[in-house]
SETI-919928 format. One line per field, with one value per residue (C-alpha): residue in three letters; x, y, z; residue number from 1. Coordinates in steps of 0.02 Angstrom, whole numbers, always signed. Layout:
BEGIN
code: c(Ala, ...) .
px: c(X, ...) .
py: c(Y, ...) .
pz: c(Z, ...) .
pos: c(NUM, ...) .
END
This chain:
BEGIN
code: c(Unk, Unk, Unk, Unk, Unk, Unk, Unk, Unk, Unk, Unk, Unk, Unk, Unk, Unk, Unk, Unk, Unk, Unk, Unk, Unk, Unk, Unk, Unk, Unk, Unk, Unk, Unk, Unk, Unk, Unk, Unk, Unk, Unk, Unk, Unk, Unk, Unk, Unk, Unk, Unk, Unk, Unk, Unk, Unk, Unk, Unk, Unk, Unk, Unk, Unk, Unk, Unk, Unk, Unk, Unk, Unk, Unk, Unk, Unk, Unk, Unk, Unk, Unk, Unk, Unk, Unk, Unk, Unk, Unk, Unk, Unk, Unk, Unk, Unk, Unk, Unk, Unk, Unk, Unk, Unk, Unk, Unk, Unk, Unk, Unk, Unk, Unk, Unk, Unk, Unk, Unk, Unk, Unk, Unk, Unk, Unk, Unk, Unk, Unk, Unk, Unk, Unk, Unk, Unk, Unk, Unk, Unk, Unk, Unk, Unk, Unk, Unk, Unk, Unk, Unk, Unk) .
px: c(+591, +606, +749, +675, +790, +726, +822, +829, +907, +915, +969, +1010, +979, +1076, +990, +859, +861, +740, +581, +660, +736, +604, +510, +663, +655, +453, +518, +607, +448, +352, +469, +552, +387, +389, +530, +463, +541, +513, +382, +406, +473, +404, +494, +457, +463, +517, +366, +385, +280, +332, +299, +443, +588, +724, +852, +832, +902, +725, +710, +685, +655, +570, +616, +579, +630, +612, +796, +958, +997, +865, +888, +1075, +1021, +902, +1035, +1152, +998, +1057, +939, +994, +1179, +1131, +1058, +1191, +1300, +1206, +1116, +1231, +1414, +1438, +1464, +1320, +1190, +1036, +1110, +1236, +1231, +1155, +1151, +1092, +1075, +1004, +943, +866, +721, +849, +912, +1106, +1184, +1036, +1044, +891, +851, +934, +744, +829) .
py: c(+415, +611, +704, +852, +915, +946, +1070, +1133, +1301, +1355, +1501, +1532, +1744, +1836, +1887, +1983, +1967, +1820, +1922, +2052, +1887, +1797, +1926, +1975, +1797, +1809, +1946, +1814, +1715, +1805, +1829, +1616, +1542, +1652, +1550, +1411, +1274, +1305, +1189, +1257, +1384, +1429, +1518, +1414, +1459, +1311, +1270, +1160, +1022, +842, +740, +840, +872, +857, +1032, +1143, +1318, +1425, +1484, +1359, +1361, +1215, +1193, +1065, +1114, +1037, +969, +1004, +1140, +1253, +1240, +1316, +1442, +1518, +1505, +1621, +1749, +1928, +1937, +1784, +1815, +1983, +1898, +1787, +1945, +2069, +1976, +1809, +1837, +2031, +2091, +2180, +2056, +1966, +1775, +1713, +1535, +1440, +1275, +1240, +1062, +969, +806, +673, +553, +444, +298, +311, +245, +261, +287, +375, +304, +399, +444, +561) .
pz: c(+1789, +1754, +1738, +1854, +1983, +2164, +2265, +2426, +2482, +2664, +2726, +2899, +2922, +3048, +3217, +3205, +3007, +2999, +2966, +2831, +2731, +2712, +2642, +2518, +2475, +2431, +2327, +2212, +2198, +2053, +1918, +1939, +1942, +1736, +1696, +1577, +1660, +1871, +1898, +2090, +2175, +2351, +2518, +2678, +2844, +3001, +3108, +3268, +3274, +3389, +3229, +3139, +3255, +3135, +3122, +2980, +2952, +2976, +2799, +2658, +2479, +2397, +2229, +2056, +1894, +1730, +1703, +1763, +1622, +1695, +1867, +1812, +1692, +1829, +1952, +1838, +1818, +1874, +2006, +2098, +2082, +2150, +2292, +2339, +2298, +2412, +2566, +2574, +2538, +2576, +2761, +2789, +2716, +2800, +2780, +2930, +2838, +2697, +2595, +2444, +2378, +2220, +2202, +2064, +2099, +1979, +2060, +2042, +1892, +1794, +1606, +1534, +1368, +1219, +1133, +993) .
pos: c(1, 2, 3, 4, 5, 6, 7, 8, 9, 10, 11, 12, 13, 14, 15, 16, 17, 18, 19, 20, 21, 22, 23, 24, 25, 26, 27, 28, 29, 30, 31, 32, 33, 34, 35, 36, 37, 38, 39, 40, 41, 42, 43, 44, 45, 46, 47, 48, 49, 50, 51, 52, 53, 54, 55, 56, 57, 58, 59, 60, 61, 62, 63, 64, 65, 66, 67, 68, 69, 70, 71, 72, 73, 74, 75, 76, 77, 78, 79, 80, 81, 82, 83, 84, 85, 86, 87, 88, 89, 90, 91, 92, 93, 94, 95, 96, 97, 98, 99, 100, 101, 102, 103, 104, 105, 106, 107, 108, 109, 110, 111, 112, 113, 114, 115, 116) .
END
């Protein structure tokens, strides 16, 4: 078992907005994929297919990092409070919506072995 985290963010962008976010969100790719422990970080966009009909807000991030520790040190970067701050939470952002979740590949109630 690893202790990587997995997350998912989606972000549902006003009408209209979908084009200008996503690229604002590319623009967030370069300097995470630096930090030492994002072992991926890339912006995704909803496709139709009839194999894959489930609903999705139309912008995704797909994310792993190393450990939990990382995943909320990056998350407390300046330029990702700045934009939750400035396209999610304030009035005249891009984001109507989003939802960001984390998850383990850990089955629950599993303790890792103490190896220190």
């Amino acid at each position: 078992m690893s202790k990587k985290v997995y997350c998912i963010a989606q972000f549902l962008p006003k009408p209209g907005k979908e084009a200008e976010l996503f690229k604002v969100l590319q623009g967030l790719e370069a300097n995470t994929l630096r930090e030492d422990a994002c072992l991926q970080y890339r912006v995704t966009r909803h496709i139709s297919s009839p194999f894959a009909e489930g609903k999705s807000f139309p912008i995704v991030f797909n994310e792993i990092w190393a450990d939990l520790q990382s995943f909320e040190a990056h998350c407390q970067r300046n330029e990702i409070k700045q934009f939750f701050q400035t396209y999610c939470l304030a009035e005249t952002g891009l984001v109507q919506d989003w939802n960001v979740c984390i998850y383990s590949d850990e089955p629950e109630g599993y303790d890792a072995p103490n190896l220190g």
